[in-house]
C-alpha positions as CSV (number, residue, x, y, z in Angstrom):
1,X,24.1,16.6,7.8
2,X,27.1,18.9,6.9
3,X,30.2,17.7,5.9
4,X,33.9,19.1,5.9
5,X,34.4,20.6,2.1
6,X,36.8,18.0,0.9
7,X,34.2,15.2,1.7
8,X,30.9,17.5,0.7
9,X,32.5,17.8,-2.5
10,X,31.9,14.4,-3.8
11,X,29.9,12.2,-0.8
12,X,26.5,14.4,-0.3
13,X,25.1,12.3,-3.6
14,X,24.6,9.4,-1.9
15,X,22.3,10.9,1.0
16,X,19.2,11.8,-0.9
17,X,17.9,8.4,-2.3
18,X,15.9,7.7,0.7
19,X,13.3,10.4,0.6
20,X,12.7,10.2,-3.0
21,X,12.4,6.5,-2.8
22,X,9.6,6.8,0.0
23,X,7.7,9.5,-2.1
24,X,8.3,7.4,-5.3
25,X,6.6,3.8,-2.7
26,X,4.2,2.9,-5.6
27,X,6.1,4.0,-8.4
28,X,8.8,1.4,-7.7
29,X,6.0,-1.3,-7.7
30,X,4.8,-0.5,-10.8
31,X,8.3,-0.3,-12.0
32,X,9.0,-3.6,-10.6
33,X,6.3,-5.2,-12.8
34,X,7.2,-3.5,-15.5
35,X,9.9,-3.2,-18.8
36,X,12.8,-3.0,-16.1
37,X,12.0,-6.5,-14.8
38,X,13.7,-9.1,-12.6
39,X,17.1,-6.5,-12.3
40,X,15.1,-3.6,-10.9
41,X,13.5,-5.5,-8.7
42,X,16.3,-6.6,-6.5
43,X,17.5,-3.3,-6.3
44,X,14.0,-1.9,-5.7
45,X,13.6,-4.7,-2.9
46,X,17.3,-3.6,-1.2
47,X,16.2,-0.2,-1.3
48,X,12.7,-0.4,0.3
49,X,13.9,-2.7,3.0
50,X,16.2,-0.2,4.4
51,X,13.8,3.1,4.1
52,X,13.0,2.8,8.1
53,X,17.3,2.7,8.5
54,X,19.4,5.6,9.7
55,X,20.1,7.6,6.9
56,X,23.1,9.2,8.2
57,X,26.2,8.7,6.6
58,X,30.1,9.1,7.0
59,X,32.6,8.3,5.0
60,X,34.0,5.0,4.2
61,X,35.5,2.5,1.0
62,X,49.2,-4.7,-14.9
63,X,49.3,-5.2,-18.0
64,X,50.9,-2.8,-20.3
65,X,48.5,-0.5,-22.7
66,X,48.6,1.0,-26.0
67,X,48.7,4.3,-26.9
68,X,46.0,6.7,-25.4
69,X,43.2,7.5,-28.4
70,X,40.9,9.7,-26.7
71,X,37.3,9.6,-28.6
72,X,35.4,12.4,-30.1
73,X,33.0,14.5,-27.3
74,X,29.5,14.1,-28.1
75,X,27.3,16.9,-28.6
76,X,25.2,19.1,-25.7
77,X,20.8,17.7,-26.6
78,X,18.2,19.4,-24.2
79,X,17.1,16.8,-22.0
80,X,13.1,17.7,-22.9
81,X,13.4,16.5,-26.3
82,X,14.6,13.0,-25.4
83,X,10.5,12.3,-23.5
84,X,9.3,11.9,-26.8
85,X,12.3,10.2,-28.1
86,X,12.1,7.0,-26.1
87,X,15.5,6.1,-26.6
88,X,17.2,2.4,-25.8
89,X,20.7,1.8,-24.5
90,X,22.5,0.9,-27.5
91,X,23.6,-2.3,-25.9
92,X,25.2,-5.8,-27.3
93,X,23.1,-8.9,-26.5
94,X,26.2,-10.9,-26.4
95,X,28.2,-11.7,-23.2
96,X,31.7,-11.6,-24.3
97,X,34.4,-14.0,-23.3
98,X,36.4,-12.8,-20.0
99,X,38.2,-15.0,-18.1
100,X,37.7,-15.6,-14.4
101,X,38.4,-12.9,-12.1
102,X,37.8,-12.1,-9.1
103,X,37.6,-7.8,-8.5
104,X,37.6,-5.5,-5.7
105,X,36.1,-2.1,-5.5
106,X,37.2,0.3,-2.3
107,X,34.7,3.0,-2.0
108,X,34.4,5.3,1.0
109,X,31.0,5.2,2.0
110,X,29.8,3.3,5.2
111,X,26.7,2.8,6.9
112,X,24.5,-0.2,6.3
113,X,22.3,1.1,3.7
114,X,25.1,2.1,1.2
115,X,26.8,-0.7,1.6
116,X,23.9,-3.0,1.0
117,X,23.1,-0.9,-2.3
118,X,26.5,-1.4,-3.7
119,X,26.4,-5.5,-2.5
120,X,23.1,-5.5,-4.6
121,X,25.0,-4.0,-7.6
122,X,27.6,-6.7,-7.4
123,X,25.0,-9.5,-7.0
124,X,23.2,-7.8,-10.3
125,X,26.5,-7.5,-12.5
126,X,27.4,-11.3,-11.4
127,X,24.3,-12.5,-12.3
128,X,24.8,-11.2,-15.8
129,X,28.9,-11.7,-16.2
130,X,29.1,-15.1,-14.0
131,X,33.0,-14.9,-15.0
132,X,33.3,-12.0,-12.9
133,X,32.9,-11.7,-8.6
134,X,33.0,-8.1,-8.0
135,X,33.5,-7.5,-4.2
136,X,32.9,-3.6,-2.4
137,X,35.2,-2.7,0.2
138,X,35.1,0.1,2.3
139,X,38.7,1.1,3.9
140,X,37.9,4.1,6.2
141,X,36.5,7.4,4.9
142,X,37.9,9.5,2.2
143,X,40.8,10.3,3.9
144,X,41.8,6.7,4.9
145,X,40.8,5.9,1.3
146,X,43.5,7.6,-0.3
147,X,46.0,7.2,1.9
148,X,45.4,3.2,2.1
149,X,45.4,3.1,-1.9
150,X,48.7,4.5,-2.4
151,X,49.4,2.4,0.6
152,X,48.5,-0.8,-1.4
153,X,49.9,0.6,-4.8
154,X,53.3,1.6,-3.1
155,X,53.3,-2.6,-1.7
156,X,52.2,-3.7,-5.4
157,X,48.8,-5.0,-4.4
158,X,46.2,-2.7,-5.3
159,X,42.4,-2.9,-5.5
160,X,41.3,-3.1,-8.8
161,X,38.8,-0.1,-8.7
162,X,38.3,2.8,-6.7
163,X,35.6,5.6,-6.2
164,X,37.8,9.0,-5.7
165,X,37.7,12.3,-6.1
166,X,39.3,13.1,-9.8
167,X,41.9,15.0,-8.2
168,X,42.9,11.9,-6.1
169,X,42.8,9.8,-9.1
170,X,45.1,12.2,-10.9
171,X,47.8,11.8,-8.0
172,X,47.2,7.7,-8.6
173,X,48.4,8.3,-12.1
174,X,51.1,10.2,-11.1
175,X,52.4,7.2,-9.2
176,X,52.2,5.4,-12.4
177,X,48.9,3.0,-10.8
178,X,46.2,4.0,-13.2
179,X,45.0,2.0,-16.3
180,X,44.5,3.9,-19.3
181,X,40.4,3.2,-20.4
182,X,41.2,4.5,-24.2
183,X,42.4,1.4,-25.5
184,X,39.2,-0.7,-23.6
185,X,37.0,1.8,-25.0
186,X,38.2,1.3,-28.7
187,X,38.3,-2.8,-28.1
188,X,36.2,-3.8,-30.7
189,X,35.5,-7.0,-28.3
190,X,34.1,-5.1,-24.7
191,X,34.5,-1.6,-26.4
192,X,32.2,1.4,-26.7
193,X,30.3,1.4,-29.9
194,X,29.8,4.8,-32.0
195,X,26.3,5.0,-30.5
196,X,27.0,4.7,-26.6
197,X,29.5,7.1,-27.1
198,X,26.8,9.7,-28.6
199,X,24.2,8.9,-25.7
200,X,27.0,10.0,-23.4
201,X,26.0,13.8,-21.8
202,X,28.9,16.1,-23.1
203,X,30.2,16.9,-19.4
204,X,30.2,13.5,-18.1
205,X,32.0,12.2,-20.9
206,X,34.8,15.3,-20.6
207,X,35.6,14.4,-16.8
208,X,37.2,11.3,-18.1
209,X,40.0,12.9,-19.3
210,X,42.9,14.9,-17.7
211,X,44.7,17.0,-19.6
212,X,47.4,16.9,-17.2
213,X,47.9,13.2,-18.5
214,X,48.4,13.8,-22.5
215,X,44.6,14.1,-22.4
216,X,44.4,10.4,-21.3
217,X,40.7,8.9,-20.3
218,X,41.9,7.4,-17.0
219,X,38.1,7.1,-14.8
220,X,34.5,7.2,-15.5
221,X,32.3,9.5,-13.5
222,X,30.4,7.5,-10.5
223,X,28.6,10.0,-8.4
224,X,28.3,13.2,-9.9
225,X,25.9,16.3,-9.2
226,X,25.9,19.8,-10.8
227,X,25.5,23.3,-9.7
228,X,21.9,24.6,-9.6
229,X,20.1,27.4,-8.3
230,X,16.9,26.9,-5.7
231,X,14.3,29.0,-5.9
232,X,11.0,30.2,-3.9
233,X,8.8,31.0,-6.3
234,X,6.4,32.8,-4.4
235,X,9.2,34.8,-2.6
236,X,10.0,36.0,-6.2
237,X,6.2,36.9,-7.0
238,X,5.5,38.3,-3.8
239,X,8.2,41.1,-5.3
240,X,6.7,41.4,-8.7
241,X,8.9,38.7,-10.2
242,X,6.8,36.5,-12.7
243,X,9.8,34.2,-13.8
244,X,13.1,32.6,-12.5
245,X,16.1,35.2,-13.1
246,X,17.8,33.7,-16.8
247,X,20.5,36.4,-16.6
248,X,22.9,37.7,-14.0
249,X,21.5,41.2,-14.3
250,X,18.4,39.3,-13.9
251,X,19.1,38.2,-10.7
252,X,20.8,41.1,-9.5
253,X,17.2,42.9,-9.5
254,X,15.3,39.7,-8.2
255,X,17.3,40.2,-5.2
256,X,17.1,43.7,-4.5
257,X,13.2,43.7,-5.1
258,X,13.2,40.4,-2.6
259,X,15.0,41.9,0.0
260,X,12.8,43.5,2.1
261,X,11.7,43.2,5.8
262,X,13.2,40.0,6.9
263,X,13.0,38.4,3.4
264,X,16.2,38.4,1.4
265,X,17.5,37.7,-2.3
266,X,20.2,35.4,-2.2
267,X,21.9,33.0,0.7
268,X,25.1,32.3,0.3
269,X,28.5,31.0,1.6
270,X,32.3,30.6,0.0
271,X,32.2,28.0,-2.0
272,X,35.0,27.1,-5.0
273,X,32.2,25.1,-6.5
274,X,29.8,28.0,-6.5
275,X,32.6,30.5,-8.0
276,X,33.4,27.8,-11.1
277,X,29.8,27.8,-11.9
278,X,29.8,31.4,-11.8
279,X,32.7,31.4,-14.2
280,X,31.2,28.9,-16.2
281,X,28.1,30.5,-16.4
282,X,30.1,33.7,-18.1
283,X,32.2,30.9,-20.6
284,X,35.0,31.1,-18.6
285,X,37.4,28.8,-16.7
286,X,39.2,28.0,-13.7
287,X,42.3,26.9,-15.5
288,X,43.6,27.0,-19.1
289,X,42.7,24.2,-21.1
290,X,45.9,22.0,-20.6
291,X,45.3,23.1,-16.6
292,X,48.6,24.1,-16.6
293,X,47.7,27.7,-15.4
294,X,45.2,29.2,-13.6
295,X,42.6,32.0,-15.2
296,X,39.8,32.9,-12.9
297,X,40.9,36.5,-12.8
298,X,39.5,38.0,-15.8
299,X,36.7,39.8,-15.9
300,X,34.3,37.1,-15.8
301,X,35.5,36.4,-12.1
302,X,36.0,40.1,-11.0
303,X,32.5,40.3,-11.6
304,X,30.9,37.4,-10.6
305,X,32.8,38.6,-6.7
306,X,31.9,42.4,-7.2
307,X,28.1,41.3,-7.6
308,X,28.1,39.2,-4.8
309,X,30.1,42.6,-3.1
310,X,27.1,44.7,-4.5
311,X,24.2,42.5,-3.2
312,X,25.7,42.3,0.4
313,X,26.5,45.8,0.6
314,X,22.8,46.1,-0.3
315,X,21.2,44.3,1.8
316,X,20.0,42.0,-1.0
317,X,22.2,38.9,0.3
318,X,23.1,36.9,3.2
319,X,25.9,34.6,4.3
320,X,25.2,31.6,5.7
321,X,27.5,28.9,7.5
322,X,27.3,26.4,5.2
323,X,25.0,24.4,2.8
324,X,22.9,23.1,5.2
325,X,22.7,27.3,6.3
326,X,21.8,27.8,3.5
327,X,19.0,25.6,3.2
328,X,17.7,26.5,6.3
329,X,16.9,29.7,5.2
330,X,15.2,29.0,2.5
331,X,12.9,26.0,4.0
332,X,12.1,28.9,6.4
333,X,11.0,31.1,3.4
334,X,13.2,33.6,4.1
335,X,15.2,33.8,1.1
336,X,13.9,33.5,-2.3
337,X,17.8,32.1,-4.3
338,X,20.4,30.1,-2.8
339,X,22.7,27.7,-4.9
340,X,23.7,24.3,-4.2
341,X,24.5,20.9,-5.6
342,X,21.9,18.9,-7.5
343,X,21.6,16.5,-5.1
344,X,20.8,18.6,-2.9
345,X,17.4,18.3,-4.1
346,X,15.8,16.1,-1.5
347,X,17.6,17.8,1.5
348,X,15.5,20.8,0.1
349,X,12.4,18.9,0.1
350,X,13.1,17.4,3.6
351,X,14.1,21.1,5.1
352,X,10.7,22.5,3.8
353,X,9.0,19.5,4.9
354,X,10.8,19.7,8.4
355,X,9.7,23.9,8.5
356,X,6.4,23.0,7.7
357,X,6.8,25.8,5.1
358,X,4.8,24.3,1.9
359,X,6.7,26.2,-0.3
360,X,6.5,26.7,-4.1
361,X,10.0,25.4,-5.1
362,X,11.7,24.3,-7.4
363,X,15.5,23.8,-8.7
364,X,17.2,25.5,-12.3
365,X,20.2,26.0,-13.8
366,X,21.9,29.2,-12.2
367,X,22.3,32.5,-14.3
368,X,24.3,32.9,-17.4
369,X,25.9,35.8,-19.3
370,X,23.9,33.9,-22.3
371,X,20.8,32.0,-21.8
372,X,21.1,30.8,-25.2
373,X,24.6,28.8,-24.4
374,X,24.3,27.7,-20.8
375,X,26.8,26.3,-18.5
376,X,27.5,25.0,-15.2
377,X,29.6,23.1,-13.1
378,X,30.1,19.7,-12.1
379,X,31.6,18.2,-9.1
380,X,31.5,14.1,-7.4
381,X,33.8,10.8,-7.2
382,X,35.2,9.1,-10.5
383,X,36.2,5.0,-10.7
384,X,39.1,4.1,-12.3
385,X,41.1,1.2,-12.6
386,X,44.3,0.2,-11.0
387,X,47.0,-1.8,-12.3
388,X,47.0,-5.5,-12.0
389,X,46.9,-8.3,-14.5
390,X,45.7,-7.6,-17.8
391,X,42.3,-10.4,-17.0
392,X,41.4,-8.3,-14.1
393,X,41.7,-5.0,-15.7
394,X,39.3,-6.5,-18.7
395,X,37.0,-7.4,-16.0
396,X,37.2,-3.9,-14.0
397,X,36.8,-2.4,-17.4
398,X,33.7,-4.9,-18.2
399,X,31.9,-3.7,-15.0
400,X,32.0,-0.4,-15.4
401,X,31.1,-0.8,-19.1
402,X,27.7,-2.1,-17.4
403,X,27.3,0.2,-14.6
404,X,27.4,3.4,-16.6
405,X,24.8,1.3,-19.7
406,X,21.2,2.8,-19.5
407,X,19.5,0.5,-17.3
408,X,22.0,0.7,-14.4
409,X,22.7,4.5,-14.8
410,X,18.8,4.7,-14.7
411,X,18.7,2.5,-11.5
412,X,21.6,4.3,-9.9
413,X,20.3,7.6,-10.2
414,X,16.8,7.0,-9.1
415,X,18.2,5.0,-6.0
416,X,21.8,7.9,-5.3
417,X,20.6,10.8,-6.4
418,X,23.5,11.3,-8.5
419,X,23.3,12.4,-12.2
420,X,22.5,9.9,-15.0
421,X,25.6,10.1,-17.4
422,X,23.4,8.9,-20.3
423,X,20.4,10.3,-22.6
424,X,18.6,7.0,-22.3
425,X,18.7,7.1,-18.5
426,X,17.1,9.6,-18.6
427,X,14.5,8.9,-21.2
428,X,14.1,5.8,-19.6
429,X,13.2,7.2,-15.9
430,X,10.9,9.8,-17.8
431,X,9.2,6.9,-19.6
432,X,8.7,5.3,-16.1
433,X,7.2,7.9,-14.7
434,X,10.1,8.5,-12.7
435,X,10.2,12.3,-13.6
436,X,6.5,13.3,-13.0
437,X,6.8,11.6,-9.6
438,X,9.5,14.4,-8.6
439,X,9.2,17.7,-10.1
440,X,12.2,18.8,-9.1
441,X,14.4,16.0,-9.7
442,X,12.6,16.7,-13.6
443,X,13.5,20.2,-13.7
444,X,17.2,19.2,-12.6
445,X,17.4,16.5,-15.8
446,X,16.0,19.0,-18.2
447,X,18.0,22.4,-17.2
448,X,21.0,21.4,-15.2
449,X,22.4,18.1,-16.2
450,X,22.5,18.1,-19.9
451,X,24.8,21.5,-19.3
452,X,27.2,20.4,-17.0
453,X,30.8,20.4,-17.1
454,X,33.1,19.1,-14.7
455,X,35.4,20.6,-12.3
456,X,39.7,21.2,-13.1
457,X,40.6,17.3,-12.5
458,X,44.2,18.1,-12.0
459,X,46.4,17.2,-8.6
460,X,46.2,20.5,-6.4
461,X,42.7,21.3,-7.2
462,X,41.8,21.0,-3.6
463,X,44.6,23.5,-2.5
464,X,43.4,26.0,-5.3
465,X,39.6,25.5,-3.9
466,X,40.9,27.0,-0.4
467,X,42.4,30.3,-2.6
468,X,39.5,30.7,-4.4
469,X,37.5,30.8,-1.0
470,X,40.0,32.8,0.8
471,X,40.2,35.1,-2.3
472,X,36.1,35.5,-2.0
473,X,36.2,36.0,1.7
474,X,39.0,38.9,0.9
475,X,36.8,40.4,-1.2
476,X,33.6,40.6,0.8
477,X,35.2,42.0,3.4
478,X,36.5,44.6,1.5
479,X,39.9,44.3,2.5
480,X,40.7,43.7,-1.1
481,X,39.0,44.7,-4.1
482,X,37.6,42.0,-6.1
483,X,40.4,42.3,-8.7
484,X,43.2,42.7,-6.1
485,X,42.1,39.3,-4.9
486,X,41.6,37.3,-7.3
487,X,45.3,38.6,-8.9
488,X,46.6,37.3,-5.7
489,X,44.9,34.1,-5.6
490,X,46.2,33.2,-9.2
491,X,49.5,33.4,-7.9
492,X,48.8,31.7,-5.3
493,X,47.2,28.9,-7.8
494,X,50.5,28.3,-10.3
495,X,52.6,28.4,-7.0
496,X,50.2,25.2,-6.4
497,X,50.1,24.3,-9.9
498,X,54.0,24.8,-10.4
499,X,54.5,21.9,-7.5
């Protein structure tokens, strides 16, 4: 189902747990009896009881601090090398001491199914920290989320977590609401050790801070997919093409030697998300590192839009309405490259399956200027914490000091579809058999994830999406050259930015 861009951005994750979950039928029994044990099994139970539900979806829901101390970013591992590695989440046996408290998490997902998987997280983390009660609430959709939180922070009576965009989050923190994580992170009590840190994927661990905030950690990622590129493999063989383009020159002559008849290259459609990979892809940015000013009109931008200009102009790509258009066209088999979000993956698989199209597909990283450092982008809803009494804020901080640990992450990402923040999620859903149960999903962990970085987290960012799509549309159209636009759109960007 498509959504408007504001919601896609961050909500699709959550709508592809069903299908793999059905495929994956025996796999979660064997899981269930297995290392995972007793917590597994609720959520496997929770999540197999609602596979004959509707699967559609729409959108739902202090103490003082030290000084921020933000830690060291771990470094980039290929996700391949942790199968053999069989790494364990570097974990401490002992419950800590945390008083009684009583949380609440506003989320914007509804629907029964979504909300019964986050109830079974909050039965699971009670179970292990009787102290704490966690309790999900959904207030309306994203929209109604945001507007009710500043609502509630404006009458001093906040939740204590919420699941937003990072761009909402920083417009929290601009009305003084959101609690610092550095200091809980560096507690030697409930902190981080050395070790989680290092199990922590490079990009996941970078959206937690915002440079716009003297570089403050203020959220941890919660549902977060990357940019990938889908691809028909024999669409690309059918034109000669024995491997997945690497390069952008690469793909460039995929889709000219795809393009012929009714087959095409590439499908496509404006998307800010798209053009940050694209810049990312080239080691570029969408805005200087304090995000203070935008960039994305050097060359690395003019020619990621003048390819795009040069494929359309021959033939080689076509523009879709959307995603889902996207998609569409390929389940069809008539285009061999589109790109799209990561978890997107099983809306692929259900399209092809839908199209009766048996394709051979699968789902990469996109292009890069240099295969040997790759890059993409990464987009999806943070959780922070919100200003309350220094027990609750411990507590907020202890939960999602559990959620993000290996097993949960694991569980999470099997069950959402979002990306594992962690190595030993990973390695752990590989050493379940997790992986070889979905090929594509596999692919995704080893060539996307571990190369993932996030998205500008700074307030406007949504406004300076819209330029960057007008700026595209501009330029296909040819009533600007790809420079012209993208000169004008940076203007347009610190005018934002300036605000």
């Amino acid at each position: 189902m498509p959504l408007p861009r504001n919601q896609d951005r961050w909500r699709e994750p959550t709508q592809v747990w069903v299908l793999e979950m059905i495929r994956s039928r025996d796999l979660i029994s064997r899981e269930v009896a297995g290392r995972r044990g007793r917590g597994l099994a609720h959520l496997c139970r929770a999540v197999l009881a609602m596979v004959s539900l509707a699967i559609g979806l729409s959108g739902c829901a202090a103490g003082a601090t030290p000084a921020a101390r933000p830690a060291a970013a771990p470094t980039a591992t290929p996700v391949a090398s942790l199968h053999a590695a069989s790494m364990a989440a570097p974990t401490s046996a002992a419950v800590p001491t945390l008083a009684p408290a009583k949380i609440v998490l506003w989320h914007a997902w509804y629907g029964e199914r979504f909300e019964q998987l986050l109830q079974d997280v909050a039965a699971r983390f009670h179970q292990r920290y009787p102290a704490i009660t966690l309790e999900p609430v959904c207030p309306g959709n994203e929209a109604d989320l945001t507007r009710k939180t500043m609502a509630a922070i404006q009458a001093g009576n906040p939740p204590d977590l919420v699941v937003a965009s990072a761009r909402d989050i920083a417009e929290f923190m601009e009305a003084g609401a959101v609690v610092p994580l550095d200091p809980y992170v560096d507690d030697p009590e409930i902190g981080l050790r050395q070790g989680d840190r290092a199990d922590i994927f490079p990009g996941w661990w970078e959206s937690a801070f915002y440079p716009e905030f003297e570089g403050k950690m203020l959220s941890l990622p919660f549902t977060k997919s990357a940019l990938a590129m889908y691809y028909n493999l024999a669409l690309l063989k059918k034109a000669g093409i024995d491997q997945v383009p690497k390069t952008w020159a690469d793909l460039e002559a995929a889709c000219r030697a795809a393009s012929t008849g009714e087959d095409k290259g590439l499908a496509w459609h404006q998307s800010a998300l798209t053009f940050d990979g694209f810049l990312y892809s080239r080691g570029a940015r969408q805005l200087s590192a304090d995000q203070s000013k935008a960039v994305f009109n050097g060359p690395e931008g003019v020619e990621a839009l003048d390819l795009l200009v040069r494929l359309s102009q021959a033939g080689a790509a076509v523009e879709s309405d959307g995603s889902s258009g996207d998609r569409s066209l390929f389940a069809q088999g008539k285009v061999a490259l589109t790109f799209g979000p990561t978890s997107d993956a099983s809306a692929y698989a259900t399209a092809i399956e839908e199209a009766g199209t048996s394709l051979e597909w699968g789902a990469t990283n996109i292009p890069q200027a240099d295969p040997n450092k790759p890059r993409t982008v990464m987009n999806g809803a943070n959780i922070c914490i919100l200003q309350t009494t220094e027990a609750r804020q411990r507590a907020a901080w202890q939960f999602l000091k559990w959620f993000t640990a290996a097993e949960q992450a694991a569980d999470w990402a099997a069950a959402s579809g979002s990306m594992p923040g962690r190595r030993s999620a990973v390695s752990r859903l590989a050493g379940d058999g997790y992986l070889d149960e979905n090929p594509a999903i596999k692919e995704i962990y080893e060539t996307v994830i571990p190369y993932a970085h996030p998205e500008p987290n700074v307030r406007g960012e949504q406004e300076i999406g819209a330029i960057i799509e007008q700026a595209w549309a501009a330029a296909l159209a040819r009533t600007l050259t790809p420079q012209q636009a993208l000169d004008e759109a940076v203007i347009r960007a610190n005018e934002v930015l300036a605000k």
